[in-house]
PDB file as gemmi writes it, atoms N, CA and C in Angstrom:
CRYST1    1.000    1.000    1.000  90.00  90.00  90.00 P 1                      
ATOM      1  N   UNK A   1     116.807 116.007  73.368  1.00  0.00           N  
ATOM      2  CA  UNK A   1     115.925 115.929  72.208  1.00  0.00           C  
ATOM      3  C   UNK A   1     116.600 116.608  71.023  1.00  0.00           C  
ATOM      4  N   UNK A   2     116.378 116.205  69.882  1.00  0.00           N  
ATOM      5  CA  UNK A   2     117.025 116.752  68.540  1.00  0.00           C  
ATOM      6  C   UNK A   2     115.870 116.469  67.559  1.00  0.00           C  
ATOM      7  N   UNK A   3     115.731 117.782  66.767  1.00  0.00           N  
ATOM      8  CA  UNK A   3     115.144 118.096  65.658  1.00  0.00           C  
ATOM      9  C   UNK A   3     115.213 118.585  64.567  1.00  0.00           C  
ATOM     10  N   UNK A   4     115.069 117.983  63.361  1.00  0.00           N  
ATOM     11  CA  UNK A   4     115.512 118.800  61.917  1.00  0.00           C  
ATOM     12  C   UNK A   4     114.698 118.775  60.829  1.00  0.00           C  
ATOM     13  N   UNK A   5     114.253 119.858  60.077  1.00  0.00           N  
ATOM     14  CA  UNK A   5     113.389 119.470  59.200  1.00  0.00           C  
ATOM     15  C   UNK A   5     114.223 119.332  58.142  1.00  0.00           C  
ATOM     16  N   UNK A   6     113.370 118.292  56.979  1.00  0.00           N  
ATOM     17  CA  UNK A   6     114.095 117.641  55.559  1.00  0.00           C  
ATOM     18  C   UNK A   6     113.052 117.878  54.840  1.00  0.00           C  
ATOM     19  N   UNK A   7     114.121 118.188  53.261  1.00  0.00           N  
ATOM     20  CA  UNK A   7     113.273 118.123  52.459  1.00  0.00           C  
ATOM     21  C   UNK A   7     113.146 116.682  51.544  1.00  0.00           C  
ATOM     22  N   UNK A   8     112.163 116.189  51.170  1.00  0.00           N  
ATOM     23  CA  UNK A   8     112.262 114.687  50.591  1.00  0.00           C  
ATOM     24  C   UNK A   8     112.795 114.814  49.359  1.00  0.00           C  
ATOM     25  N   UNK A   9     113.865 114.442  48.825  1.00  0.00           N  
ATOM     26  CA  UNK A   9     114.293 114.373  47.382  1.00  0.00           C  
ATOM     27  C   UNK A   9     114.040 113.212  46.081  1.00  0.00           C  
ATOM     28  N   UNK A  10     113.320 112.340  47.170  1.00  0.00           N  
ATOM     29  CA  UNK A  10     113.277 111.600  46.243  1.00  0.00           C  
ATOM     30  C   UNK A  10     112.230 111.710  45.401  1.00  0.00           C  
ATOM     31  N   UNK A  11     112.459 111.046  44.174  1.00  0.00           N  
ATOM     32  CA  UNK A  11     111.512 111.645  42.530  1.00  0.00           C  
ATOM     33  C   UNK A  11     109.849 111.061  42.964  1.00  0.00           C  
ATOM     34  N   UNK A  12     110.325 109.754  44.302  1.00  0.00           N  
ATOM     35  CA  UNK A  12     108.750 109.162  44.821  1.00  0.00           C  
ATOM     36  C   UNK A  12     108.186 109.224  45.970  1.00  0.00           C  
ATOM     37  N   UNK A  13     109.014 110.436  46.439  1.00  0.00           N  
ATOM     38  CA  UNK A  13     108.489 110.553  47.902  1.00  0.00           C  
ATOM     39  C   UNK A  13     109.082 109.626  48.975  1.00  0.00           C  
ATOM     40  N   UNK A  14     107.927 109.315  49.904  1.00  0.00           N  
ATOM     41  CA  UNK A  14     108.416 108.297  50.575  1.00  0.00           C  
ATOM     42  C   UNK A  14     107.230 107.158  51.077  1.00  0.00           C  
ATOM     43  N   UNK A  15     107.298 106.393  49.526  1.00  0.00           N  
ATOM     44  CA  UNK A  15     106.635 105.391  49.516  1.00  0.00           C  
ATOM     45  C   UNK A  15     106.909 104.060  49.855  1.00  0.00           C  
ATOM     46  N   UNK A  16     106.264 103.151  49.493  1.00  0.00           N  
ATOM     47  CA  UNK A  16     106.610 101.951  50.128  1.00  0.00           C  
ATOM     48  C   UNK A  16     108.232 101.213  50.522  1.00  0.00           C  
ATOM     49  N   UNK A  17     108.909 101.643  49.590  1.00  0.00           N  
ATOM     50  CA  UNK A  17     110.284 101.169  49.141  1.00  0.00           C  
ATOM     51  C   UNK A  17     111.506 102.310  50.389  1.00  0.00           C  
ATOM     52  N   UNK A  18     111.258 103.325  49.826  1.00  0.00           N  
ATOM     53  CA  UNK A  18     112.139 104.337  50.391  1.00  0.00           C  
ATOM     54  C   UNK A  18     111.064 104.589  52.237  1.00  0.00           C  
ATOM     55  N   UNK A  19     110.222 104.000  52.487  1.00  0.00           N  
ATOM     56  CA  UNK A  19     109.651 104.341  53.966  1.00  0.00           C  
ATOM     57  C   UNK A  19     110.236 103.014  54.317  1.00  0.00           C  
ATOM     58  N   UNK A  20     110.698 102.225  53.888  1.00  0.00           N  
ATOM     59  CA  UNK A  20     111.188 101.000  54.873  1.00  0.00           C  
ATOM     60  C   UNK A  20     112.540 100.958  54.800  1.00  0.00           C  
ATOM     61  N   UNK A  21     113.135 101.601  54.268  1.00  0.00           N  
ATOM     62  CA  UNK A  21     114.625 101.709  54.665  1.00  0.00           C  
ATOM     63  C   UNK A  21     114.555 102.774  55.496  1.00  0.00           C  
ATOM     64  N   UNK A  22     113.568 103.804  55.490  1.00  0.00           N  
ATOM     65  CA  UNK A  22     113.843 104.531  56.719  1.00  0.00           C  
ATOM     66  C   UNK A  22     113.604 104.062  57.706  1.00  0.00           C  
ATOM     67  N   UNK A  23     112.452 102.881  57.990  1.00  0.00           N  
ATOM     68  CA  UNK A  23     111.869 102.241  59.007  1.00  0.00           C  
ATOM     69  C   UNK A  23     113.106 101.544  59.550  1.00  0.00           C  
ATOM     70  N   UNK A  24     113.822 100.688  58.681  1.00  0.00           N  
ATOM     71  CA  UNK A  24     114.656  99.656  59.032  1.00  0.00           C  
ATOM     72  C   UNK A  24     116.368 101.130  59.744  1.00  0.00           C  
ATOM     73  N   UNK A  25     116.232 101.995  59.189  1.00  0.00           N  
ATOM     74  CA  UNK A  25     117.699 102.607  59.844  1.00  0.00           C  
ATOM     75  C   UNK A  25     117.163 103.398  60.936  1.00  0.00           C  
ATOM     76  N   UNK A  26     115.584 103.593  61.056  1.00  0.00           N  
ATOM     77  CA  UNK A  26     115.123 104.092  62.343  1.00  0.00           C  
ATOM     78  C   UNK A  26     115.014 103.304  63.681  1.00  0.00           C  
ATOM     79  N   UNK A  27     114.959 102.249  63.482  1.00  0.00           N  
ATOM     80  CA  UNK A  27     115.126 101.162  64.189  1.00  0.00           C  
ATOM     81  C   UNK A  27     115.805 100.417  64.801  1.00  0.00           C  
ATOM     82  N   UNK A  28     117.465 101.028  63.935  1.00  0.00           N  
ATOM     83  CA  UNK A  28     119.006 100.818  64.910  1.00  0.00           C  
ATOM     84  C   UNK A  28     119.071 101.681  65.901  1.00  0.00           C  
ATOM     85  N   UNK A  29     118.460 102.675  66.596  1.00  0.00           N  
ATOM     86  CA  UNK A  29     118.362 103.433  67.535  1.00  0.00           C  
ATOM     87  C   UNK A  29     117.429 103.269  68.400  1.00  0.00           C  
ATOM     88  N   UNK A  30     117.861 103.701  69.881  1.00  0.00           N  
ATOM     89  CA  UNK A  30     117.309 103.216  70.858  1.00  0.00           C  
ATOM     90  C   UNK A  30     115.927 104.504  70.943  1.00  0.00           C  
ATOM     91  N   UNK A  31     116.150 105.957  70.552  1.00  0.00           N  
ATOM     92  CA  UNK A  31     115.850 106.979  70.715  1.00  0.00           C  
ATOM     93  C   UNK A  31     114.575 106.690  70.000  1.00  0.00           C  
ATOM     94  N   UNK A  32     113.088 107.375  70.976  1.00  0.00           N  
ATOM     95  CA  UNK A  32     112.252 107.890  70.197  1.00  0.00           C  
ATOM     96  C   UNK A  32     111.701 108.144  69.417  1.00  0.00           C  
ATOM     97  N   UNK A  33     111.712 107.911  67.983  1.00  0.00           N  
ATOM     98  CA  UNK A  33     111.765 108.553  66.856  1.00  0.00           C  
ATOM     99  C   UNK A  33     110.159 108.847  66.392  1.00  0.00           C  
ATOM    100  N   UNK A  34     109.990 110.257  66.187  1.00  0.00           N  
ATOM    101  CA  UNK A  34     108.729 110.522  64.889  1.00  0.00           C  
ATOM    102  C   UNK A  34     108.875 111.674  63.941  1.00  0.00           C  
ATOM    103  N   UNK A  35     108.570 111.355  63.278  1.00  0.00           N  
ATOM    104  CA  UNK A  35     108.399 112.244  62.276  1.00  0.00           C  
ATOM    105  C   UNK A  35     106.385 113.021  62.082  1.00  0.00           C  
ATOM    106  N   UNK A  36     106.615 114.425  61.458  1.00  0.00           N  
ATOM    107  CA  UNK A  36     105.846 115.150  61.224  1.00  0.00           C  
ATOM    108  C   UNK A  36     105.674 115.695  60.046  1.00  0.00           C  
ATOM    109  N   UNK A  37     104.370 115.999  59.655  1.00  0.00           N  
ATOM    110  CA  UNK A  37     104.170 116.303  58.103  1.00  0.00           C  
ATOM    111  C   UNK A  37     103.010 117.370  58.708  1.00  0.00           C  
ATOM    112  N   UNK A  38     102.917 118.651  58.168  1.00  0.00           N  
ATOM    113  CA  UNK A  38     101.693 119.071  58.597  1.00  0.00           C  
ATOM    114  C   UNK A  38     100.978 118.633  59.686  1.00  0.00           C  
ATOM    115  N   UNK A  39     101.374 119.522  60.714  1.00  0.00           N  
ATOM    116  CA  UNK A  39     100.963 118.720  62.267  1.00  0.00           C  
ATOM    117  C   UNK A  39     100.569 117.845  63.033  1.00  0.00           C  
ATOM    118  N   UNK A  40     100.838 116.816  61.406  1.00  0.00           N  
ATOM    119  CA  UNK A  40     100.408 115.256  62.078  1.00  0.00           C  
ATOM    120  C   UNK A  40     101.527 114.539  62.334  1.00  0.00           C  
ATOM    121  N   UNK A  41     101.791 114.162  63.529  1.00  0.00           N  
ATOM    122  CA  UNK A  41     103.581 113.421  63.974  1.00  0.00           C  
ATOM    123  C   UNK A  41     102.622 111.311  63.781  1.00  0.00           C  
ATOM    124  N   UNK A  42     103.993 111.189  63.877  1.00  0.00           N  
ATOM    125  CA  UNK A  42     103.676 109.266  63.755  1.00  0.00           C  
ATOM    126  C   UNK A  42     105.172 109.000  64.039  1.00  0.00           C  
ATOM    127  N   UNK A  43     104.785 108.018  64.431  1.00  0.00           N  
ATOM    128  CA  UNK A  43     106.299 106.790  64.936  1.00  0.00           C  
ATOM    129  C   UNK A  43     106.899 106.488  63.953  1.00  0.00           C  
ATOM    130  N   UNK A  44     108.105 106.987  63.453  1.00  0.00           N  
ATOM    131  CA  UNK A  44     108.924 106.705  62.663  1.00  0.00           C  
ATOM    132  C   UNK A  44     109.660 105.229  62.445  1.00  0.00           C  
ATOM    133  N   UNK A  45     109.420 104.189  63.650  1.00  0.00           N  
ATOM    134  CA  UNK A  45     109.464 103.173  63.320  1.00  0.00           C  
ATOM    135  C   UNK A  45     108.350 102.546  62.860  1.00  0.00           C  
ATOM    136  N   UNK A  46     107.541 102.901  62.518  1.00  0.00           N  
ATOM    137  CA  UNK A  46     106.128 102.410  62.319  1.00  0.00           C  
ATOM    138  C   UNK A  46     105.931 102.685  60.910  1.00  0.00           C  
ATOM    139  N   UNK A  47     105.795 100.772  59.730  1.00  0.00           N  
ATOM    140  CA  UNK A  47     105.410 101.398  58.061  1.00  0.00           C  
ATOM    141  C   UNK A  47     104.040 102.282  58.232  1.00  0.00           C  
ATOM    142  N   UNK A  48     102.772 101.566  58.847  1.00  0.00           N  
ATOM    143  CA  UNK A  48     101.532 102.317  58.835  1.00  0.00           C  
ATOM    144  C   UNK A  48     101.838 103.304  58.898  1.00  0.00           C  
ATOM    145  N   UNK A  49     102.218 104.217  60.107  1.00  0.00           N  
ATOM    146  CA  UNK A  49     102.615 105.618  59.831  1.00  0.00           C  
ATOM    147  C   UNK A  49     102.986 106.406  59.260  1.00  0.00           C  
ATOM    148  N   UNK A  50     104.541 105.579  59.189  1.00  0.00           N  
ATOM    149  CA  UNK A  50     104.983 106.438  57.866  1.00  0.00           C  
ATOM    150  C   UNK A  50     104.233 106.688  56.732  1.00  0.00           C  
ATOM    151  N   UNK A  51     103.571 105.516  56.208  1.00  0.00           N  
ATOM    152  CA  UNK A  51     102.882 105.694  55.009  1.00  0.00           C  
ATOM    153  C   UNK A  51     101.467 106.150  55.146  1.00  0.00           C  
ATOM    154  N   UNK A  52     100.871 106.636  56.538  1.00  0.00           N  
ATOM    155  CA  UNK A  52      99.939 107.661  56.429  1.00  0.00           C  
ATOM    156  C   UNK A  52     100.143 108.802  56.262  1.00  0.00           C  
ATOM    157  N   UNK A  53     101.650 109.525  56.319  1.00  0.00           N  
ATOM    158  CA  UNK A  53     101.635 110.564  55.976  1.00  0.00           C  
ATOM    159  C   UNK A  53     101.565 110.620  54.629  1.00  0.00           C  
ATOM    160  N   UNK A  54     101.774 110.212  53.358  1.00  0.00           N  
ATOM    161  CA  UNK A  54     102.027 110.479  52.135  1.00  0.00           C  
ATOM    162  C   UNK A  54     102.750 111.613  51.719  1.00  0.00           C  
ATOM    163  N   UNK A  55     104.138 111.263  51.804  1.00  0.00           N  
ATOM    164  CA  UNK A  55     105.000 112.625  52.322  1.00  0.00           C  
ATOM    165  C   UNK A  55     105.401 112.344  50.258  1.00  0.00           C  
ATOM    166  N   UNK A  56     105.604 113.648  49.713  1.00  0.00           N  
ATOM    167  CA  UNK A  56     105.033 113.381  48.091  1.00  0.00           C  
ATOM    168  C   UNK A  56     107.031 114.451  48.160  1.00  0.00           C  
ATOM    169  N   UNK A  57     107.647 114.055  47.032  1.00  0.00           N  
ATOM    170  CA  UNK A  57     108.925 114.812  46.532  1.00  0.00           C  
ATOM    171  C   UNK A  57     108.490 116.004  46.941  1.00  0.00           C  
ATOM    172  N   UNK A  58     109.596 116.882  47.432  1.00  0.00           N  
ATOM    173  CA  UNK A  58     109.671 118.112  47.913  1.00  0.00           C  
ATOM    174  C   UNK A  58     109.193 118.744  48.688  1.00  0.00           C  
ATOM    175  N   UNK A  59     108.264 117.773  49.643  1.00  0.00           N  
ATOM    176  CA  UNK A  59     107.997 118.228  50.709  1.00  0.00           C  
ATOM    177  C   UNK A  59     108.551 117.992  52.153  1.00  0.00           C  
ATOM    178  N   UNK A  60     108.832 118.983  52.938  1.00  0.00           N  
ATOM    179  CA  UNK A  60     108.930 119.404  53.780  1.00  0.00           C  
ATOM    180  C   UNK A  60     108.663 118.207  55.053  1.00  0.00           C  
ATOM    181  N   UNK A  61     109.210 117.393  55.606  1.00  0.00           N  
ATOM    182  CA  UNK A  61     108.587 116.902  57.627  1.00  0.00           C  
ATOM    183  C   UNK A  61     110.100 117.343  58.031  1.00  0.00           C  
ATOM    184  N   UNK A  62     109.611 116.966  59.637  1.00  0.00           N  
ATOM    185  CA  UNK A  62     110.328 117.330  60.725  1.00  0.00           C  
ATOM    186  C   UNK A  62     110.635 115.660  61.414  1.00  0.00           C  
ATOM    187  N   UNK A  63     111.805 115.424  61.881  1.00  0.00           N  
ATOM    188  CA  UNK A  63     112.223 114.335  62.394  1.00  0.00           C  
ATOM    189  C   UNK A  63     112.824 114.921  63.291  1.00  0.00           C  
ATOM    190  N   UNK A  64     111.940 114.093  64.288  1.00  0.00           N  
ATOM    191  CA  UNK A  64     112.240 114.713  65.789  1.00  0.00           C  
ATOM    192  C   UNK A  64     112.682 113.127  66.808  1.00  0.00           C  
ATOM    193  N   UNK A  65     113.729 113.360  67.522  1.00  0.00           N  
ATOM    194  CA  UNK A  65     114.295 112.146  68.167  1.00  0.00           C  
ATOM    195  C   UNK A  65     114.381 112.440  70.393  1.00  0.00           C  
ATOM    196  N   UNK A  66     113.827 111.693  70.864  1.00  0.00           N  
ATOM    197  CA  UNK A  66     114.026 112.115  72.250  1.00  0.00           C  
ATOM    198  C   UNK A  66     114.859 110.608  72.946  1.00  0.00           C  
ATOM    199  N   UNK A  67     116.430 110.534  73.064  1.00  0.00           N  
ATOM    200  CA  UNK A  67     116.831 109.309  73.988  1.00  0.00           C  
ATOM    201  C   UNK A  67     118.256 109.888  73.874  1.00  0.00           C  
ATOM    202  N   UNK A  68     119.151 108.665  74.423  1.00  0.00           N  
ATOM    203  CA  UNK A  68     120.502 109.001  74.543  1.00  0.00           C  
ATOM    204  C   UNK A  68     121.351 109.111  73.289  1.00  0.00           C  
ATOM    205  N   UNK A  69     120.817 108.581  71.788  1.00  0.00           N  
ATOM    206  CA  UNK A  69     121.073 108.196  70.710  1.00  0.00           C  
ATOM    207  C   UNK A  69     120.498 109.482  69.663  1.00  0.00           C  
ATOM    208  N   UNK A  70     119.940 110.278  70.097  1.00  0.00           N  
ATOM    209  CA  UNK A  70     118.703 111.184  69.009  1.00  0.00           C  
ATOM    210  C   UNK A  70     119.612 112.174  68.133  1.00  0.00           C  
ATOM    211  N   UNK A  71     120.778 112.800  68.336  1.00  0.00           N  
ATOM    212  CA  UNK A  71     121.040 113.657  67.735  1.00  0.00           C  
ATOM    213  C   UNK A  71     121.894 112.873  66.632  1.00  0.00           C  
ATOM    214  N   UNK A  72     122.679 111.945  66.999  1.00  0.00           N  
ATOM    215  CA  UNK A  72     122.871 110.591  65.721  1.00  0.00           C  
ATOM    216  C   UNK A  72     121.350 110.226  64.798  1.00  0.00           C  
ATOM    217  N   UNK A  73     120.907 109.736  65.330  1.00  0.00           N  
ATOM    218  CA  UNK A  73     119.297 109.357  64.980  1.00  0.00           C  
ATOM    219  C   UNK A  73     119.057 110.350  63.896  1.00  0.00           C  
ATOM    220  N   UNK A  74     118.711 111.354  64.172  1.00  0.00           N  
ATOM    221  CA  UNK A  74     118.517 112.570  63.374  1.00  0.00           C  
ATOM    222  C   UNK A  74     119.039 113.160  62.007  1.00  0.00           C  
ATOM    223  N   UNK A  75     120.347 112.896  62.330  1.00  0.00           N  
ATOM    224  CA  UNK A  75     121.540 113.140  61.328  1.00  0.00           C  
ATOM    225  C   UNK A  75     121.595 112.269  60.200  1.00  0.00           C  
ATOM    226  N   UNK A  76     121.246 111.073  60.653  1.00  0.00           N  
ATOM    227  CA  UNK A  76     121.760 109.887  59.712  1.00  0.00           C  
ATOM    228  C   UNK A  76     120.491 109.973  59.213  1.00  0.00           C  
ATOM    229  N   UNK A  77     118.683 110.322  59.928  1.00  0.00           N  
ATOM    230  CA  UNK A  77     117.681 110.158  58.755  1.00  0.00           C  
ATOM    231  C   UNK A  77     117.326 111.217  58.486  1.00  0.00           C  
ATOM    232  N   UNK A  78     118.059 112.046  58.193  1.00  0.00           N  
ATOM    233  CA  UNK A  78     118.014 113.574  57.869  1.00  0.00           C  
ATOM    234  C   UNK A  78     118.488 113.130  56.420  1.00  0.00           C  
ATOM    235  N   UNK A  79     119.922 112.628  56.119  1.00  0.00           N  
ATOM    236  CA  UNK A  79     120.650 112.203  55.320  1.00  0.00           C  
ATOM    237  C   UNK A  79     120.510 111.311  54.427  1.00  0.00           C  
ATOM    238  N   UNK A  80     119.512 110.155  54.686  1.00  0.00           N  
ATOM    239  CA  UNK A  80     118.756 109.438  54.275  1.00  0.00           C  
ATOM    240  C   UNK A  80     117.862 109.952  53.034  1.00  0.00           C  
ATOM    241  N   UNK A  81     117.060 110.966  53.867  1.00  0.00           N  
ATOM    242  CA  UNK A  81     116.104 111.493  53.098  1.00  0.00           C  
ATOM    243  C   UNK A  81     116.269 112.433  52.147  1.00  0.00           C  
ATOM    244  N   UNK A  82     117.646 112.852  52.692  1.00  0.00           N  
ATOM    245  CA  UNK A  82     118.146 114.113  51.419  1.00  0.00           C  
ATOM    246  C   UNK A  82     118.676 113.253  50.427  1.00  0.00           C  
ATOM    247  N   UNK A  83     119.485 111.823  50.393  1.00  0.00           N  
ATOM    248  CA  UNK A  83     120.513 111.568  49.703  1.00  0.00           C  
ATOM    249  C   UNK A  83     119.697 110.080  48.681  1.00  0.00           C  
ATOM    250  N   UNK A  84     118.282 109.103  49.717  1.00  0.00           N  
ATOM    251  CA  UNK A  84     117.994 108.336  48.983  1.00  0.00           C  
ATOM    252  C   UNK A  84     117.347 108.873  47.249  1.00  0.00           C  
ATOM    253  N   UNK A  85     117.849 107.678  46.456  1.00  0.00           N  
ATOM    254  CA  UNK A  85     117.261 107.470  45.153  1.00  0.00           C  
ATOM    255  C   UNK A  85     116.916 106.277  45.058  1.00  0.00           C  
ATOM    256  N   UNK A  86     116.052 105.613  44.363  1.00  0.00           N  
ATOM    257  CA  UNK A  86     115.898 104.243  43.721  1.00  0.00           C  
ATOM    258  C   UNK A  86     117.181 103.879  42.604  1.00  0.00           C  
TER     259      UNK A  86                                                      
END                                                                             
């Protein structure tokens, strides 16, 4: 299992646009994936989810990965989230 918390940089959070490229690079992995916002976790391949958290610029989740793939998994949407812009 591998876990890292991120901070969201982007100026829009992670709304419709920037939650489906995470959806779509969460989804090349075989591993587990959810993410957490304030002790609510959801399936990181999942838009509904993602976009129930309403994760807003500068805040804080945890992306947590459990398979043979997770600590890749992790890294790359760790990186994602620090590095996307529109």
């Amino acid at each position: 299992m591998a876990e890292k918390q991120v901070t969201v940089t982007n100026p829009s959070g992670l709304h419709a646009r920037p939650a489906a490229v995470f959806i779509q690079t969460a989804s090349r992995f075989e591993s587990s994936i959810k993410i957490e916002k304030n002790g609510k976790e959801v399936d990181a391949k999942s838009l509904l989810g993602v976009m129930s958290l309403a994760v807003k610029p500068n805040e804080t989740i945890t992306i947590r990965a459990e398979g043979e793939d997770a600590e890749t998994a992790v890294e790359q949407l760790c990186q994602l989230v620090e590095s996307y812009t529109e």
